[in-house]
C-alpha positions as CSV (number, residue, x, y, z in Angstrom):
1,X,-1.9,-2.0,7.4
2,X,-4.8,-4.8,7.3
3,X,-4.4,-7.4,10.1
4,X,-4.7,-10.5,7.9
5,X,-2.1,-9.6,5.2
6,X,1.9,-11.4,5.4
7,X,4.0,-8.6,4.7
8,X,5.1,-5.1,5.4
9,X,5.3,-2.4,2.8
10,X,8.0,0.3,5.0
11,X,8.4,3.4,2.3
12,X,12.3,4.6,2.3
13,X,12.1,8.4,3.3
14,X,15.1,10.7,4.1
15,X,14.5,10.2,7.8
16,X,14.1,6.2,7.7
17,X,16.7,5.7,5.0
18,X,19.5,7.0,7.9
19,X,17.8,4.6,10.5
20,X,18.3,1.1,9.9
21,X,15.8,0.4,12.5
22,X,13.0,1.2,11.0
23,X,13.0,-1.8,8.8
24,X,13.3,-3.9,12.0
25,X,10.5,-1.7,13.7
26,X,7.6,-2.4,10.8
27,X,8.8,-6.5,10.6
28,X,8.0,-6.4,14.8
29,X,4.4,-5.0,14.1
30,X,3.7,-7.7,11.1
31,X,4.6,-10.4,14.3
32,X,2.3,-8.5,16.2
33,X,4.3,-6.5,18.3
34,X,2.9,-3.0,19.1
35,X,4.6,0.3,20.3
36,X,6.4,0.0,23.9
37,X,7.0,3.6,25.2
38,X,10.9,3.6,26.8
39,X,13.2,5.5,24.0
40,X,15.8,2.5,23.2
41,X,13.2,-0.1,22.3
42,X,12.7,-1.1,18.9
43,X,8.6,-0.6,19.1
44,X,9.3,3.2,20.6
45,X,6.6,5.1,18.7
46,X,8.8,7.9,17.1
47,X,12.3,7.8,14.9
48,X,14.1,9.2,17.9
49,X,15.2,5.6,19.4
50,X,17.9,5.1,21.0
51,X,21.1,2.6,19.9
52,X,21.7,0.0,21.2
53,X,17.6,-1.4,20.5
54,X,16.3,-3.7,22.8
55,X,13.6,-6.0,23.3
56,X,12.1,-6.8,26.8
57,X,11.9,-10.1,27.0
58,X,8.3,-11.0,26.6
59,X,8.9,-9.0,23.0
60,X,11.5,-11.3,22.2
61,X,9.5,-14.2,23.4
62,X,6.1,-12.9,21.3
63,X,8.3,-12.3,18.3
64,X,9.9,-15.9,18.3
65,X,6.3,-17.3,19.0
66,X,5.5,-15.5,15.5
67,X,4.0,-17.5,12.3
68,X,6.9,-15.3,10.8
69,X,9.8,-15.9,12.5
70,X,12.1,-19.5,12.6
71,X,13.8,-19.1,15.7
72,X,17.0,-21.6,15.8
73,X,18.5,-22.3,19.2
């Protein structure tokens, strides 16, 4: 995906179309959020997270800090 584009193409599959995560996962990297390696995170690497997702809290903090996101208290 190039760096300075505003959106995120995610391609429905028979894998991602079960996991409504995935959506979430691809909008977290266009706010420049990268892969975090514990299974129940949203940014885990593979389609085997974990429900409940979590973000640690500098994700969430990164994420609300995003051009992309209006965070309202």
């Amino acid at each position: 995906m190039p760096i300075l584009t505003n959106y995120a193409t995610v391609t429905a599959g028979p894998i991602i179309a079960n996991d409504i995560s995935a959506p979430a996962h691809e909008v977290a990297h266009r706010c420049n959020l990268w892969h975090f390696d514990r299974k129940g995170n949203l940014l885990y690497p593979k389609n085997s997270r974990t429900h409940p997702y979590w973000l640690m809290r500098w994700q969430r903090n990164y994420l609300r800090d995003s051009r992309h996101v209006i965070y309202l208290f």
